[in-house]
N, C-alpha and C positions, 0 to 999 in steps of 0.2 A: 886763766878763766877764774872769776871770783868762786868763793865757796858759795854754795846754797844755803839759803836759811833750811828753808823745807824743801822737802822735793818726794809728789807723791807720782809713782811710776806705775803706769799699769795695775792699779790695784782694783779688785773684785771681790766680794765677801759675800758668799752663796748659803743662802737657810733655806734648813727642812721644814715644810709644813703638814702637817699630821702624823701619822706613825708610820714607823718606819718600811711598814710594808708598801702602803696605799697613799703614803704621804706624797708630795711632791716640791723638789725646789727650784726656789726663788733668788735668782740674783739681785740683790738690793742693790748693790754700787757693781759696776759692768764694767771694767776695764778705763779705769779715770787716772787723768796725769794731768799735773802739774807742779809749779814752783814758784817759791815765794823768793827773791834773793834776800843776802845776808847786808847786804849793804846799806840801804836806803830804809828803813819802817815803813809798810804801808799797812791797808785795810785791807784785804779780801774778803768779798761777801761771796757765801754760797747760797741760790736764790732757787726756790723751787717750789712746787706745790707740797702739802704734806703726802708722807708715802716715796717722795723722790728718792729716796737714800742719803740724803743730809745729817741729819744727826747719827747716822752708820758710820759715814765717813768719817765724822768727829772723831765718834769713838775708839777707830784704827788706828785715828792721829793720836789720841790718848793713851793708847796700847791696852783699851780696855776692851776691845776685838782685835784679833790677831787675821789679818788680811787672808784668804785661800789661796789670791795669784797678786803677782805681783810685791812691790816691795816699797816700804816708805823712810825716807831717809832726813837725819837731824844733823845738822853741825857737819855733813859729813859720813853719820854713823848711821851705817843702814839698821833696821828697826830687827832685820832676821840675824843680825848678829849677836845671838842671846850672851855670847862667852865675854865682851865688852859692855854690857848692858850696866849701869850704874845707875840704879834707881833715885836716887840722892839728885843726883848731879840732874838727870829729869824732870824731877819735880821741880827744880829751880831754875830750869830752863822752859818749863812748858807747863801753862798754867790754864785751869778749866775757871770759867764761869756758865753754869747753867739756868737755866729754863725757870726755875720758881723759884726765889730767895726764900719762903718758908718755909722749904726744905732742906737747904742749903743748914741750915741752924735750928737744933734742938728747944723745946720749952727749958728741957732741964736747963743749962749752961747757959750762961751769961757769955752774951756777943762776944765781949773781947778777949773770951778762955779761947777763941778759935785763933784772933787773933797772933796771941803769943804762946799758944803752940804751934804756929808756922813759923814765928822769928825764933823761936828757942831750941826748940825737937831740930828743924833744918837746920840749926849752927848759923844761922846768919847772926844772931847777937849773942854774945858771951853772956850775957845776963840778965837778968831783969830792968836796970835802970836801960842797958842801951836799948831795950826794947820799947821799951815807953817812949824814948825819942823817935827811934825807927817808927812805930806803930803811928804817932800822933802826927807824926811828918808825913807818913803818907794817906791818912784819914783826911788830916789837912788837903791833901792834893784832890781828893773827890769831893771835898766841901764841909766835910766833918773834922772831926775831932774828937781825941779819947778821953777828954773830959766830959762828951756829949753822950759817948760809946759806953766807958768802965761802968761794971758792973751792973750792965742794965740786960734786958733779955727782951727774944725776940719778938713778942708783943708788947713791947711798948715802941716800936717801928714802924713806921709803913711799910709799902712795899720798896718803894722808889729807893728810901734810906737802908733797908737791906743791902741794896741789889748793889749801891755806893759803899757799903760795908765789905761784900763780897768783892768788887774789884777791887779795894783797898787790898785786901786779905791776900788778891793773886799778886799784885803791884809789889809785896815784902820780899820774894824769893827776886827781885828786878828780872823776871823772865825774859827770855829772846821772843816768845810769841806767847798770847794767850789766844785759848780756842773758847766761844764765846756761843753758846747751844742757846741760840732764841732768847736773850736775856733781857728783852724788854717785851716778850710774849706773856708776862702776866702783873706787867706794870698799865697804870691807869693810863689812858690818852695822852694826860695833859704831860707827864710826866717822860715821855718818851722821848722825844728830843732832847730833853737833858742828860739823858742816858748816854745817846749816841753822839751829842757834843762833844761828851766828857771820853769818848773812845778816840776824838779826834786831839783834843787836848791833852791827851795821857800819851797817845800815840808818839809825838812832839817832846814832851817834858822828859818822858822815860826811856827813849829811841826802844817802842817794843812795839813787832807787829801783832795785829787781831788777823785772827779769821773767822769772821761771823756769820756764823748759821744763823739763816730768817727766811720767813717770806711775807715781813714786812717791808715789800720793794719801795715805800716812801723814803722808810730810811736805807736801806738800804743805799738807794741813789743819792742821799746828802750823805752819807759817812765814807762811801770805798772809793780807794784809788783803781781796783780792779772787783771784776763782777767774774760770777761762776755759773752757769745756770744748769742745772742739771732736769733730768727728764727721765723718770723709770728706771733709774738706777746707774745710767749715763751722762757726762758730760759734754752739753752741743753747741757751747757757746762759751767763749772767753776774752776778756779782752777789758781795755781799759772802761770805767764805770761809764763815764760820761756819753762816750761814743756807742757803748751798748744800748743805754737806757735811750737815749736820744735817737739811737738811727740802728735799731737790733737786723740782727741777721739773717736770725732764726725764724722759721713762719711760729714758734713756742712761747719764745721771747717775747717777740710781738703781740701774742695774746696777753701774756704777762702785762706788759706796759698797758694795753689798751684796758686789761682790768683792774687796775689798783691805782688809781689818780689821786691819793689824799693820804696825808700820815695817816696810820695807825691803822686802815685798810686793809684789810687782805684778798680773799681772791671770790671775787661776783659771785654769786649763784648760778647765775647763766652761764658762767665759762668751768664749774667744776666738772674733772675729768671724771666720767660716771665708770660702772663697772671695771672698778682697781682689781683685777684678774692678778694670777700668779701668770697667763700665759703673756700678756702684755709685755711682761717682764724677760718671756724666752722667745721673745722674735728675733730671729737673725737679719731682717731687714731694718729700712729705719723705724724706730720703735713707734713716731710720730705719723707714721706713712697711714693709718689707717683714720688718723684724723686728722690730716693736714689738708688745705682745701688746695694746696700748689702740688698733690703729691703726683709723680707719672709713675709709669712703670720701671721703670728705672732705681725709684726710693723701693718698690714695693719685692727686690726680686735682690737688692743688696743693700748692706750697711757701710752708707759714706766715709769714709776717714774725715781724719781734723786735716781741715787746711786751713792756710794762712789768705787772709781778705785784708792784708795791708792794716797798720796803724797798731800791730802788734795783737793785732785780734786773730781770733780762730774758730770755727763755727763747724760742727757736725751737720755738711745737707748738702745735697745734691745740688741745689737749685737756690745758694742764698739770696735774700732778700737785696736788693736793688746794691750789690756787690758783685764784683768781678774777682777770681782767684790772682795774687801776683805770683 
């Protein structure tokens, strides 16, 4: 059996909200699994409303939350084995791109000090001149250049050219997967498909998988080879992109698609989930069952398992959409 790239098993990460006495918690991410294999590069989008526990999950992936159940594994190397843990060798295998490139890079520093402190601190180039190559070579591959780049800072950038800076920046360590937190949620309109082009194009040239956090389902459905959709801190759908987006499962999903029809769109007015409750979050039945219009008694008294509906999909429901279990 091949190695896994990733593989998240059962993982859950539970927060307190208020004090310690009268507070109460919240399960953000509820028992989620999956895998990405080592073999082939693809896309994984995780798709959701905000509040779903998307950028949580990220962050587990990250190691910048440490999960409460369950366990999440690299190369092989489960996450709870701190006595093997090599930080180094992580950061070059697993690389973040985030949410606002103007945060990403300070006023003070000049863009390409970020630059080559990633090729030189991580040992990827013995020195300065191979960095200039390394650095310009891969600037090049998102459309720039460090003679466009040196010693310039981050207001004299756009956003779009940041955000091509920043995956430059992840592209030096040649990561096996970079985790990509909404990185075209504070890029203009026009500029977002060029974003997620260049995820499809980099994907190919660098054999390195994304997993990208959004819930810009436009693009989401031109960039992934596989879709994730999560729901209240659970996952209830999975499966290849096309077949999801096109014929979803889930009665969730399906709102999904039915409200987001145009790049750059996100989620209607009319279909936002009102009163985001901590207890929403601690239903033992399906978490969807109180607003699902297909729900029976059935959804409302237990929480479905993941099963298989053929073509390599999986969907959390009782009753999925115009699917048969195989």
């Amino acid at each position: 059996m091949a190695e896994k790239l990733l593989e998240v098993n059962g993982v859950s990460k539970i927060f307190r909200i208020g004090g310690m006495l009268m507070g109460k918690k919240m399960t953000a991410v509820d028992d989620v699994s999956f895998s990405i294999d080592s073999g082939k590069p693809v896309i994984l989008s995780i798709v959701g409303e905000s509040g779903c526990g998307k950028s949580t999950l990220c962050k587990m992936i990250l190691r910048l939350h440490n999960p409460d159940m369950g366990d999440i594994t690299l190369l092989g190397h489960k996450y709870s084995d701190k006595k093997n843990y090599d930080p180094k060798q992580f950061k070059l295998d697993v690389q973040p791109i985030f949410q606002n490139p103007y945060e990403t890079f300070s006023m003070r520093k000049t863009v390409d000090s970020y630059l080559y402190n990633t090729a030189l601190r991580l040992g990827i180039c013995g020195n300065r001149a191979e960095a200039d190559k390394l650095i310009d070579e891969t600037l090049h591959a998102v459309g720039m250049s460090l003679q466009v780049v040196k010693g310039k800072y981050m207001t004299q950038f756009s956003g779009g050219e940041l955000q091509r800076i920043s995956i430059a920046r992840a592209l030096l360590t040649k990561p096996k997967i970079i985790i990509a937190d909404e990185p075209v949620a504070a890029i203009d309109a026009s500029m977002k498909m060029n974003i997620v082009n260049l995820f499809k194009d980099l994907k190919e040239q660098f054999q390195v998988s994304f997993l990208y956090i959004t819930h810009d389902l436009s693009t989401a459905y031109y960039v992934s080879d596989y879709i994730a959709t999560l729901y209240r801190g659970g996952l209830i759908e999975y499966g290849p992109a096309k077949e999801i987006m096109d014929n979803p499962a889930h009665p969730y999903t399906d709102l999904l698609m039915n409200a987001v029809p145009r790049v750059g769109d996100k989620w209607d007015e009319s279909m936002k989930m009102p009163d985001m409750e901590t207890k929403e979050y601690a239903i033992t039945y399906c978490k969807f069952a109180p607003r699902c219009p297909y729900a029976t008694d059935e959804c409302r008294k237990a929480r479905p398992d993941m099963k298989n509906i053929g073509e390599g999909r999986q969907v959390r429901c009782f009753h999925p959409l115009q699917h048969s279990a195989s």
